[in-house]
C-alpha positions in Angstrom: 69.6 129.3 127.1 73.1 128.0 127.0 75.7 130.9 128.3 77.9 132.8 126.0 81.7 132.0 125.7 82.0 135.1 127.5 79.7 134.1 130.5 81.7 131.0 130.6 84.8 132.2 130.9 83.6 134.9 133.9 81.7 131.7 135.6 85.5 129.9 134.9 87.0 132.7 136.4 84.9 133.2 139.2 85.0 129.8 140.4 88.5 129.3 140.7 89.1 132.7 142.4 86.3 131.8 145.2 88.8 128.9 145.5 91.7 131.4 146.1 93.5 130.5 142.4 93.9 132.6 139.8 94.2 131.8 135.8 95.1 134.3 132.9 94.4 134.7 129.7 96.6 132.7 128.5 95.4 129.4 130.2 92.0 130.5 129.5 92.4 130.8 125.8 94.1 127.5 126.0 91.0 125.6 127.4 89.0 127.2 125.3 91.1 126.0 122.3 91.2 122.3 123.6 88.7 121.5 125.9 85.0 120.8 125.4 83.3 123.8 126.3 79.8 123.1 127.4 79.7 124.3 130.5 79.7 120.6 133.3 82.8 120.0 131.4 84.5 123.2 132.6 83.0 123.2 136.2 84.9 119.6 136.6 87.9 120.9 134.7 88.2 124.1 137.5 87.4 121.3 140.1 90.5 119.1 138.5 92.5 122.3 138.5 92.0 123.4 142.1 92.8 120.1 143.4 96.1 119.2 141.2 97.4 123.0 141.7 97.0 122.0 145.7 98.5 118.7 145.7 101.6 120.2 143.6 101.4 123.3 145.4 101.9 125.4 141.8 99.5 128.0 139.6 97.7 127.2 136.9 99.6 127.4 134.2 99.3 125.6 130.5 101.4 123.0 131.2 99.2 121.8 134.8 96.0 122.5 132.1 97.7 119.9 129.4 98.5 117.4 132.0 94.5 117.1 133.0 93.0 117.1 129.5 95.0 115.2 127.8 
């Protein structure tokens, strides 16, 4: 069975804080408004996230979230 929207966004969640990054509502709502949301897509989306908020050394915000799906 394919998670919930709500399972995704706790799995979402979850992964990026076991990477020490933390994302609001805000951002998440945004992702979940313009990104595909099955589930391989978001994994490689927090990956993206947790490598371009290193390399620029800033939060996840909805502008660092636009940059990568656009």
């Amino acid at each position: 069975k394919d998670p919930s929207e709500e399972e995704k966004i706790a799995l979402i969640t979850f992964e990026l804080n076991q990477r020490g990054l933390k994302i609001g509502k805000r951002e998440l709502n945004y992702i979940f408004n313009y990104h595909s949301r099955d589930l391989d897509s978001l994994l490689k989306l927090a990956n993206q996230l947790d490598k371009v908020s290193l390399e620029k050394k800033k939060s996840i915000t909805t502008n660092l979230i636009k940059e990568l799906i656009q």
